[in-house]
MDTraj code that builds the backbone (N, CA, C; nanometers):
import mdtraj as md
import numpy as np

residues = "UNK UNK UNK UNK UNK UNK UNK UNK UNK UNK UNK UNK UNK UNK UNK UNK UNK UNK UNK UNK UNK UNK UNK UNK UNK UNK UNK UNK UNK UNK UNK UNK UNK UNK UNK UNK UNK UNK UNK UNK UNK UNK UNK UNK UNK UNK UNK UNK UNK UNK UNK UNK UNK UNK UNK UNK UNK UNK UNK UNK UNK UNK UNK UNK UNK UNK UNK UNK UNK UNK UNK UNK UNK UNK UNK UNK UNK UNK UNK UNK UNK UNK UNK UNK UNK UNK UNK UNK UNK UNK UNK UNK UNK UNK UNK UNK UNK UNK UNK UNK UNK UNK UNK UNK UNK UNK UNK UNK UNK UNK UNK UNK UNK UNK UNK UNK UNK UNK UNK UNK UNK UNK UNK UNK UNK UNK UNK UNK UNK UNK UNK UNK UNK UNK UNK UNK UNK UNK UNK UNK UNK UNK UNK UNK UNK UNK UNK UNK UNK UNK UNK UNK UNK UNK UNK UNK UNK UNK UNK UNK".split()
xyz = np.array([
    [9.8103, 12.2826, 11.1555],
    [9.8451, 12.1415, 11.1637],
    [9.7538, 12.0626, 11.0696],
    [9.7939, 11.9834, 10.9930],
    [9.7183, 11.9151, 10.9111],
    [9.7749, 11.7521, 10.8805],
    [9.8076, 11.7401, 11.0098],
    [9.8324, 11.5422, 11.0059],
    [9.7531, 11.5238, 11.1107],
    [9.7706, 11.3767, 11.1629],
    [9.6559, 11.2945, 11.2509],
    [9.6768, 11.3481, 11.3247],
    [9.7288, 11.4541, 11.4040],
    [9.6961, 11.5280, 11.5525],
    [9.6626, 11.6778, 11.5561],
    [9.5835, 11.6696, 11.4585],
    [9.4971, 11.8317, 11.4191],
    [9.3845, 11.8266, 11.4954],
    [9.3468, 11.9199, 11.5658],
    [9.2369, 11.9425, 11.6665],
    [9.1421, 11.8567, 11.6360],
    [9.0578, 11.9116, 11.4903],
    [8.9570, 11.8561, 11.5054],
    [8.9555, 11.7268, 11.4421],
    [9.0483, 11.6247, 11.4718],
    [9.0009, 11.4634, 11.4548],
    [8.9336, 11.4376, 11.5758],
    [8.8350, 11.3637, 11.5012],
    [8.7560, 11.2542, 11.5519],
    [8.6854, 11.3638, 11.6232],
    [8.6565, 11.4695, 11.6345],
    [8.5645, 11.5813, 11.7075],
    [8.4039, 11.5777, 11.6350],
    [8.3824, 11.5201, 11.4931],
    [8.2616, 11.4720, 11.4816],
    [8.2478, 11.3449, 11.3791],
    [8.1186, 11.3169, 11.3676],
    [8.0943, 11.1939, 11.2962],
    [8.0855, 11.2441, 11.1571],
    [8.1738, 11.1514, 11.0901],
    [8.1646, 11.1432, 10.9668],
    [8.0417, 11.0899, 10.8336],
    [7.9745, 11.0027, 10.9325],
    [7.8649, 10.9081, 10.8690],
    [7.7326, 11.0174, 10.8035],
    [7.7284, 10.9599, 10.6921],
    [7.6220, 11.0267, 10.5773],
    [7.6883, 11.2342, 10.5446],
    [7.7729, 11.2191, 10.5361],
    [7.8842, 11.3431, 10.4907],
    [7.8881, 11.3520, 10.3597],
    [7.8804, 11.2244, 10.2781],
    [7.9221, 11.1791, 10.1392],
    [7.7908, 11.2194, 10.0777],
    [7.7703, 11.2845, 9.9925],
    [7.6719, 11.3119, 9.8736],
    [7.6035, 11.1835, 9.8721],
    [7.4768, 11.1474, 9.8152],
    [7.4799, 11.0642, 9.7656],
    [7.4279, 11.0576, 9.5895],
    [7.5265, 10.9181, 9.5676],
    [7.4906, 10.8999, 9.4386],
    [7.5012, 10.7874, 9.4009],
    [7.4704, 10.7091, 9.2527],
    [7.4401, 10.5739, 9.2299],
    [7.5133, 10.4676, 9.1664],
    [7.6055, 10.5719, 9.0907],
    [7.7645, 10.5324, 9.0301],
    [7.8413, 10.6239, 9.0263],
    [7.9427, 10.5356, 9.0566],
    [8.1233, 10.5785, 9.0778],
    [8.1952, 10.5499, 8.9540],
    [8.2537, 10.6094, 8.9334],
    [8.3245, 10.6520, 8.7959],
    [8.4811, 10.6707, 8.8826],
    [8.5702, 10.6041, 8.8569],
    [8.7010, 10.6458, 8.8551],
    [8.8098, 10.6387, 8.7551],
    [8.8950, 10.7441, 8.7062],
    [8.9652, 10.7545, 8.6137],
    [9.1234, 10.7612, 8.6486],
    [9.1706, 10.6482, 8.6243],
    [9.3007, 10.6484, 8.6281],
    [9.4042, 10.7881, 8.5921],
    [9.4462, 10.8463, 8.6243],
    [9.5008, 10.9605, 8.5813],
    [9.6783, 10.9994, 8.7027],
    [9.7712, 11.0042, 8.6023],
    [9.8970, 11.0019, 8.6860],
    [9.8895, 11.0178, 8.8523],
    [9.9301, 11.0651, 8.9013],
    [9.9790, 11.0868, 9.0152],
    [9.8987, 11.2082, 9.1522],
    [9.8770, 11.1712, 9.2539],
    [9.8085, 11.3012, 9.3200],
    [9.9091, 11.3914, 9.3269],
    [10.0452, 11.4021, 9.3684],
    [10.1396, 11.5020, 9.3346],
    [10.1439, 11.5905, 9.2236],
    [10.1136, 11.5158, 9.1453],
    [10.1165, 11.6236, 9.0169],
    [9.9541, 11.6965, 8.9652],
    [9.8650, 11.6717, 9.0557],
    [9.7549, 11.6905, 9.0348],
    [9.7520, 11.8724, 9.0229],
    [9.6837, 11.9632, 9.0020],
    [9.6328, 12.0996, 9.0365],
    [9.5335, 12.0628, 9.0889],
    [9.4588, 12.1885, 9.1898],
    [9.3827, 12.2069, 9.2945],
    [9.2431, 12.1351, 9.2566],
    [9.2005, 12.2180, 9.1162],
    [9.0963, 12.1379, 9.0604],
    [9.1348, 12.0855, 8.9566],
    [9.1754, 11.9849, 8.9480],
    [9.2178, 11.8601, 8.8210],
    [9.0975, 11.8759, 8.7190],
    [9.0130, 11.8571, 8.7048],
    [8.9081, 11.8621, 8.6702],
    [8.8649, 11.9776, 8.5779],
    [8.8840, 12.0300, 8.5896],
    [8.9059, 12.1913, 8.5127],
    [9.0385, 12.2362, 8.4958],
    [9.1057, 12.2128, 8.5211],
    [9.3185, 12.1846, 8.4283],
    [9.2739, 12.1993, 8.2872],
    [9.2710, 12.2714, 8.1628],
    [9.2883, 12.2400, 8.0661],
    [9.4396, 12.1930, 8.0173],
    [9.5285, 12.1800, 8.1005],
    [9.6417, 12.0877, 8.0786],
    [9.6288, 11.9959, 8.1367],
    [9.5420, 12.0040, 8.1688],
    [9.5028, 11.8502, 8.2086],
    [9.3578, 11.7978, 8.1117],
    [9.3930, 11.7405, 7.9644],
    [9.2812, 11.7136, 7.9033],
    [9.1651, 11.6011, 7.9474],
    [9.2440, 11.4936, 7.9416],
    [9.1633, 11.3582, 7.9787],
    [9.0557, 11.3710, 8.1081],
    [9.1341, 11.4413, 8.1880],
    [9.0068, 11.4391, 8.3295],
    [8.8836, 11.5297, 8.2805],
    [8.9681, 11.7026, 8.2302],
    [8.8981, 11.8134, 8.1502],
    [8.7664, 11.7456, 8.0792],
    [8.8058, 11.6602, 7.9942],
    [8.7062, 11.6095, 7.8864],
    [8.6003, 11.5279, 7.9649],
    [8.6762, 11.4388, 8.0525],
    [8.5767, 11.3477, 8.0996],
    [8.4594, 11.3858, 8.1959],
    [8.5125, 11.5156, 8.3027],
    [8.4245, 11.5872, 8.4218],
    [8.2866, 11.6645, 8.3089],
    [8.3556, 11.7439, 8.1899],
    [8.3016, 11.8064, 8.1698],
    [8.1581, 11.7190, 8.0732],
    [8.2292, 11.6192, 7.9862],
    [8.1166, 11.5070, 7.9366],
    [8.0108, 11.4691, 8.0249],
    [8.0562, 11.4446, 8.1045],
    [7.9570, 11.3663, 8.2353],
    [7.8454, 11.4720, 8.2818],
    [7.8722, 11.6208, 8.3297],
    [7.8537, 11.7342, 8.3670],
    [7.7536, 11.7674, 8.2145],
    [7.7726, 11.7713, 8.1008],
    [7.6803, 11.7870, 8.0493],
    [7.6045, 11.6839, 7.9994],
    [7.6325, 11.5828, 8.0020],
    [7.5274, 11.4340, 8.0143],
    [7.3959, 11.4426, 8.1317],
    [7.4578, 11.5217, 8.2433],
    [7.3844, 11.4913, 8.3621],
    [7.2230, 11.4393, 8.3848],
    [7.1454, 11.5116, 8.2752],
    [7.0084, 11.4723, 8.2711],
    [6.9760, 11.3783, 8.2086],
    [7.0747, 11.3304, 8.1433],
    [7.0263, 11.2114, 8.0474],
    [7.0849, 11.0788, 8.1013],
    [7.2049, 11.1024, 8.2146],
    [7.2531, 10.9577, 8.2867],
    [7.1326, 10.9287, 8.3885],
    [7.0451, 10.7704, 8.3672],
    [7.0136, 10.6792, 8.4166],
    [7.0474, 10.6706, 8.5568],
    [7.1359, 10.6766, 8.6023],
    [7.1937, 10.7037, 8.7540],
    [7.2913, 10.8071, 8.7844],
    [7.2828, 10.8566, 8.9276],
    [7.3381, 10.9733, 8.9219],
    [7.4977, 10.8824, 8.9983],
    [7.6012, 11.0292, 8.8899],
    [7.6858, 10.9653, 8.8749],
    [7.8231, 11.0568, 8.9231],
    [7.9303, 10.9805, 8.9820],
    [8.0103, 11.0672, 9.0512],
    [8.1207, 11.0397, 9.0003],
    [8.2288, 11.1266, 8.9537],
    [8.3272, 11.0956, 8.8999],
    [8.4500, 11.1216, 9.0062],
    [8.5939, 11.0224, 9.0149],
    [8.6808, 11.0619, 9.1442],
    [8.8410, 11.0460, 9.0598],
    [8.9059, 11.1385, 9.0135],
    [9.0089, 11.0824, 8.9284],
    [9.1171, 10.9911, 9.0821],
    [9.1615, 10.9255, 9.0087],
    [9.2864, 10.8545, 9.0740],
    [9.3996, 10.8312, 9.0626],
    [9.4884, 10.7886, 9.1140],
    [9.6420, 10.7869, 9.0976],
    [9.6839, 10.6293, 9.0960],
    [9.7101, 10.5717, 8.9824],
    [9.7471, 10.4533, 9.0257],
    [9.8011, 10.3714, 8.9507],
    [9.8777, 10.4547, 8.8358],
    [9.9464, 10.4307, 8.7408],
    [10.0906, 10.3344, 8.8411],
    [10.1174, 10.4268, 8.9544],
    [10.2445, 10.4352, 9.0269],
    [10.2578, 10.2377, 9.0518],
    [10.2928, 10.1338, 8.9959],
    [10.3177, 10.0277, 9.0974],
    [10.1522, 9.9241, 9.1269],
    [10.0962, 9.9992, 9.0537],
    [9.9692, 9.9101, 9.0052],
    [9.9199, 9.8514, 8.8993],
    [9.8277, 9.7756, 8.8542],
    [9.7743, 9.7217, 8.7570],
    [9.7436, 9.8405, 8.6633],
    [9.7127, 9.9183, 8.7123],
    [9.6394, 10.0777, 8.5933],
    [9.7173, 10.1771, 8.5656],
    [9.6536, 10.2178, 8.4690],
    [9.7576, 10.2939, 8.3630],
    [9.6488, 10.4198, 8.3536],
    [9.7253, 10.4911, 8.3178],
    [9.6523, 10.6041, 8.2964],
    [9.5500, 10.6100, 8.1727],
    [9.4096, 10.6382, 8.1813],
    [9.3093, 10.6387, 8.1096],
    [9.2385, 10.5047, 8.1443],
    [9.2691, 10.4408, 8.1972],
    [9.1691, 10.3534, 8.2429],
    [9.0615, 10.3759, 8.3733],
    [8.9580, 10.3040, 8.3244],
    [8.8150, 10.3417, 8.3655],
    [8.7576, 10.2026, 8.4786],
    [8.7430, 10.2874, 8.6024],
    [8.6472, 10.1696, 8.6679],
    [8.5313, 10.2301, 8.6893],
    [8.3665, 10.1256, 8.7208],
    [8.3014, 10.1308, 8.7305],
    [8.1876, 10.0892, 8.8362],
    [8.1544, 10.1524, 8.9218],
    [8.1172, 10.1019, 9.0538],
    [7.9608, 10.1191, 9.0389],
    [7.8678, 10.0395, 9.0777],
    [7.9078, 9.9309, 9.1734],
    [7.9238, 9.8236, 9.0439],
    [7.8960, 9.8385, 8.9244],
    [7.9227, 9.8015, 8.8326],
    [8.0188, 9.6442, 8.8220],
    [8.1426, 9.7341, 8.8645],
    [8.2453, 9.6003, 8.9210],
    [8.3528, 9.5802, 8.7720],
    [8.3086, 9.7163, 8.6584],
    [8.3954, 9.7001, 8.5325],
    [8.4955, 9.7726, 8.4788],
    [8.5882, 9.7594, 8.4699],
    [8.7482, 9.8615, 8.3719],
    [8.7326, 9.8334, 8.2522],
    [8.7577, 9.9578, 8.1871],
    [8.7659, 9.9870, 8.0624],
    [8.9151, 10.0050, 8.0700],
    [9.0368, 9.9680, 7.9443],
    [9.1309, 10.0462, 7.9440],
    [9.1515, 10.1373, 7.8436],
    [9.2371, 10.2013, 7.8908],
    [9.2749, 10.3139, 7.7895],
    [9.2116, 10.4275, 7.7445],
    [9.0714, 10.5150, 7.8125],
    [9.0452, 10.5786, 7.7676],
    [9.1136, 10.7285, 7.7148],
    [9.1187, 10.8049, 7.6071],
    [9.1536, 10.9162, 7.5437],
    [9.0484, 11.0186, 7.4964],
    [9.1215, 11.1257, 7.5431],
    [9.0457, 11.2667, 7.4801],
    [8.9346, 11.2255, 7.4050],
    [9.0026, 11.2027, 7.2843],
    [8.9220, 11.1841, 7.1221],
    [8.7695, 11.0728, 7.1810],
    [8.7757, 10.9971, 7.2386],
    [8.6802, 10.8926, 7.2968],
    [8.5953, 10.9427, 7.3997],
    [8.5839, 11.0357, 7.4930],
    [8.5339, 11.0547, 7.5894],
    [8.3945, 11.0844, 7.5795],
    [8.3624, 11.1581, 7.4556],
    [8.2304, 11.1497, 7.4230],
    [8.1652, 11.0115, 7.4010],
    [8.1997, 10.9513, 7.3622],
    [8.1690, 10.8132, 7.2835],
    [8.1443, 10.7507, 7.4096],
    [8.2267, 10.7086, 7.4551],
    [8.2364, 10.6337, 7.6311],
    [8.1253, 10.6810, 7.7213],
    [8.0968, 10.8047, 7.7613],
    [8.0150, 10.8628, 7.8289],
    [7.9038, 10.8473, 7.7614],
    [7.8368, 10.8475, 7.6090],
    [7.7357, 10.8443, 7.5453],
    [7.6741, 10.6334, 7.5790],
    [7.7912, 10.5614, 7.5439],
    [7.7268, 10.4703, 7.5419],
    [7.7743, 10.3548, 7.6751],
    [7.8393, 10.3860, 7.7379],
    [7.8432, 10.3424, 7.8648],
    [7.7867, 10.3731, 8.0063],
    [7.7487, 10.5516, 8.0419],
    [7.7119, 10.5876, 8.0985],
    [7.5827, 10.6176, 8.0588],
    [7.5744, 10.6904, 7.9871],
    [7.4442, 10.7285, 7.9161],
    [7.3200, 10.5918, 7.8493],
    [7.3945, 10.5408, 7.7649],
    [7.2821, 10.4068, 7.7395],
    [7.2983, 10.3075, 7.8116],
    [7.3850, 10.2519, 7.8911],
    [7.4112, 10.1621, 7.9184],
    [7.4652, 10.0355, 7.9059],
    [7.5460, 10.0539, 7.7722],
    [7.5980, 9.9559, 7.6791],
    [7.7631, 9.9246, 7.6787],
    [7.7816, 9.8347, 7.6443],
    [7.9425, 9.8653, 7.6446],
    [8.0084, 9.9224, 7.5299],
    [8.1249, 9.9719, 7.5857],
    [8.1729, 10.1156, 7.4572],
    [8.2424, 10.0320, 7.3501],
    [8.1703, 10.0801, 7.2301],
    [8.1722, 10.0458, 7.1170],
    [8.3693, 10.0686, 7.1092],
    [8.4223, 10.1089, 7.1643],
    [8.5970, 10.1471, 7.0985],
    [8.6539, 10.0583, 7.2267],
    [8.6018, 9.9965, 7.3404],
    [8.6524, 9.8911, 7.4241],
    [8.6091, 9.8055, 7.4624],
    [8.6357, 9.6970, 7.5682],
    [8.6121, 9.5495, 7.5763],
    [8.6082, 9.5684, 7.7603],
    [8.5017, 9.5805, 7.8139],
    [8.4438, 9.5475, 7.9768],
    [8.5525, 9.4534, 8.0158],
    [8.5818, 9.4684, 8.0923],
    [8.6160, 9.3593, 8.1901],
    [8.6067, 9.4003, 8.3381],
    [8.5847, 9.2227, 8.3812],
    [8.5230, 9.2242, 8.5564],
    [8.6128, 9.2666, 8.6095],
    [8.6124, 9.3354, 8.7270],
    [8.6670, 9.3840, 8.8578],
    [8.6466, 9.2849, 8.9917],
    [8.7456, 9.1982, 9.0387],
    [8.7023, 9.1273, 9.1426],
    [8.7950, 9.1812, 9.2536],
    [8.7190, 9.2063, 9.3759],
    [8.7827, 9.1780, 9.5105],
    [8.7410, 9.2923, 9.5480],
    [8.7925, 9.3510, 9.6746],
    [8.7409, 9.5185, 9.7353],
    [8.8358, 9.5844, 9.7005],
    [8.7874, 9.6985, 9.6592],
    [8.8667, 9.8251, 9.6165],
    [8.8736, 9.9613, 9.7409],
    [9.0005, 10.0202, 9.7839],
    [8.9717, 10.1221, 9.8646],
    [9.0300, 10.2559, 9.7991],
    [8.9693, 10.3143, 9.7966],
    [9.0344, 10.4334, 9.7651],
    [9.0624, 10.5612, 9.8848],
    [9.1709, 10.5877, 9.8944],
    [9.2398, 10.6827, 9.9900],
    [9.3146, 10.8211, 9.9156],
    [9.2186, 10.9693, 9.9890],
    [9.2704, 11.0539, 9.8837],
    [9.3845, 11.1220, 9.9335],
    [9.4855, 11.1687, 9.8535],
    [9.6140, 11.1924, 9.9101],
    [9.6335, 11.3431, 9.8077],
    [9.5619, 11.3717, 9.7601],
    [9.5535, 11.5058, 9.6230],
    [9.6237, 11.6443, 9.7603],
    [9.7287, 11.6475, 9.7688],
    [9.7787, 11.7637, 9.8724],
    [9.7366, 11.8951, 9.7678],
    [9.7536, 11.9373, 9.6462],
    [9.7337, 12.0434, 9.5983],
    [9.5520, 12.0945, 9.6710],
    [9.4834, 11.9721, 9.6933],
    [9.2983, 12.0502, 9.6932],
    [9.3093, 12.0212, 9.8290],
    [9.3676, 11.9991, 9.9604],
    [9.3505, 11.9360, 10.0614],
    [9.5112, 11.8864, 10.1359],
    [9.5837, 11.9798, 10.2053],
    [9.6746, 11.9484, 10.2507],
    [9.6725, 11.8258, 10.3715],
    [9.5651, 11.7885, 10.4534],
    [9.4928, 11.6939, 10.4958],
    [9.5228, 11.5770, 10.4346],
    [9.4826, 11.5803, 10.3131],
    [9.4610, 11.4274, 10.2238],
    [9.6458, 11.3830, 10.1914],
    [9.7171, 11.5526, 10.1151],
    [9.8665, 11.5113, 10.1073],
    [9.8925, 11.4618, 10.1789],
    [9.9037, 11.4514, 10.3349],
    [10.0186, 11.4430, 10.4772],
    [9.9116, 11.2903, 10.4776],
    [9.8154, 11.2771, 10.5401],
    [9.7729, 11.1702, 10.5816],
    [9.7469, 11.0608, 10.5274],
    [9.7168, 11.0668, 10.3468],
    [9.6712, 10.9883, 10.2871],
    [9.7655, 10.8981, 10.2354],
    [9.9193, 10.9448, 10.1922],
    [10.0397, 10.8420, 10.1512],
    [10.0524, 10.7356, 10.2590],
    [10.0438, 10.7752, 10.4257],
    [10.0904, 10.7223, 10.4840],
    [9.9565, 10.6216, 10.5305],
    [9.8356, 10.6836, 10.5357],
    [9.7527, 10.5519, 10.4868],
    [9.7433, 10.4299, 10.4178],
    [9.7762, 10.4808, 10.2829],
    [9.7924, 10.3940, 10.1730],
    [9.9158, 10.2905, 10.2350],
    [9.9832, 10.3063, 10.2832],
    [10.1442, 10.2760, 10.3214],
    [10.0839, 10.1475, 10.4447],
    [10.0164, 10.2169, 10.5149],
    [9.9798, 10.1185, 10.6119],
    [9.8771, 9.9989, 10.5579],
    [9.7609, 10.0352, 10.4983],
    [9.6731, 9.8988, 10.4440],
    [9.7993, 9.8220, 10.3416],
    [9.8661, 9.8860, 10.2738],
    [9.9876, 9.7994, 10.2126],
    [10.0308, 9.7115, 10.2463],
    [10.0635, 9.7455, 10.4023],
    [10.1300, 9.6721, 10.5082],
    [10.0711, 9.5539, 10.5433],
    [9.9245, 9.5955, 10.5712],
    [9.8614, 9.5215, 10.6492],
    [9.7918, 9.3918, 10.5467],
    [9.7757, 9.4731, 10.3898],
    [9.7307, 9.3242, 10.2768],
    [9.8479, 9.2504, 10.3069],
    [10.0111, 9.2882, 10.3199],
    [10.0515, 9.1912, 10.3096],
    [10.1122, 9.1069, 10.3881],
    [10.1198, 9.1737, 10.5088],
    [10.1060, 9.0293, 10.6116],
    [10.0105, 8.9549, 10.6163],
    [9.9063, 8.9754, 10.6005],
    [9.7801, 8.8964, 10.5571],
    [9.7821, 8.8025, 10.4401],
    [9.8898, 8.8375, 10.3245],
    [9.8674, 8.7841, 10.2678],
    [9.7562, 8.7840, 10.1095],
    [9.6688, 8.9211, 10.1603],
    [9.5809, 8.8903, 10.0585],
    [9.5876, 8.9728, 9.9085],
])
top = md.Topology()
chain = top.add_chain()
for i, resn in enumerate(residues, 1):
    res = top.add_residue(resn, chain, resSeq=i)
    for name in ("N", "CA", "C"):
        top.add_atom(name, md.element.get_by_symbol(name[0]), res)
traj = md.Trajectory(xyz[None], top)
């Protein structure tokens, strides 16, 4: 069983589970459906390929330790695939590509500067991210659409 009435919900605490680290890196990248198990190592899958593995060998030289989470949110959102947010940062880059990923990671992550091939812009309001990747986590497939489905719901009777 792997929806909300699988034994072990709510059987322990979740709190301090999460690694910790000092920036969040998320990369727009199509769809969790179409994801493979490890996206991240897909060499048909370049853009994430390039970007896990940049970061991964940057590691000693990034300023803060840094976590990368690809995302899905091309679908019916503001983002497109290759675009870059930055936590706690609060900044999107768009459009990142293969050919750039060095460059981006060298002077955004690594020095701290903004990337010489794009233009920062602010990020306002709260961001949630809900993982739904069924290929690494049949858990996240079943429960996480219908998550997403519900805060949907709930921004917009609210309104916000």
């Amino acid at each position: 069983d792997v929806g909300f009435d699988r034994s072990e919900m709510y059987s322990s605490s979740l709190g301090n589970t999460v690694e910790y680290y000092e920036r969040h890196v998320f990369l727009c990248y199509k769809e969790p459906v179409d994801w493979p198990a490890r996206l991240e190592n897909s060499v048909d899958d370049p853009l994430p390929y390039f970007l896990s593995a940049a970061i991964k060998s940057r590691k000693d030289h990034l300023p803060l330790k840094t976590r990368l989470t690809i995302y899905g949110g091309s679908n019916g959102t503001e983002f497109t695939d290759g675009d870059v947010l930055i936590f706690p940062e609060m900044i999107k880059y768009k459009g990142l590509k293969e050919s750039d990923v060095d460059g981006f990671v060298e002077d955004v992550l690594v020095q701290g500067k903004p990337w010489a091939s794009g233009i920062p812009e602010s990020l306002v309001g709260a961001y949630i991210f809900v993982c739904a990747h069924v290929s690494r986590d049949k858990r996240c497939g079943v429960c996480g659409p219908v998550l997403v489905e519900k805060f949907k719901e709930e921004i917009e009777s609210k309104s916000l």
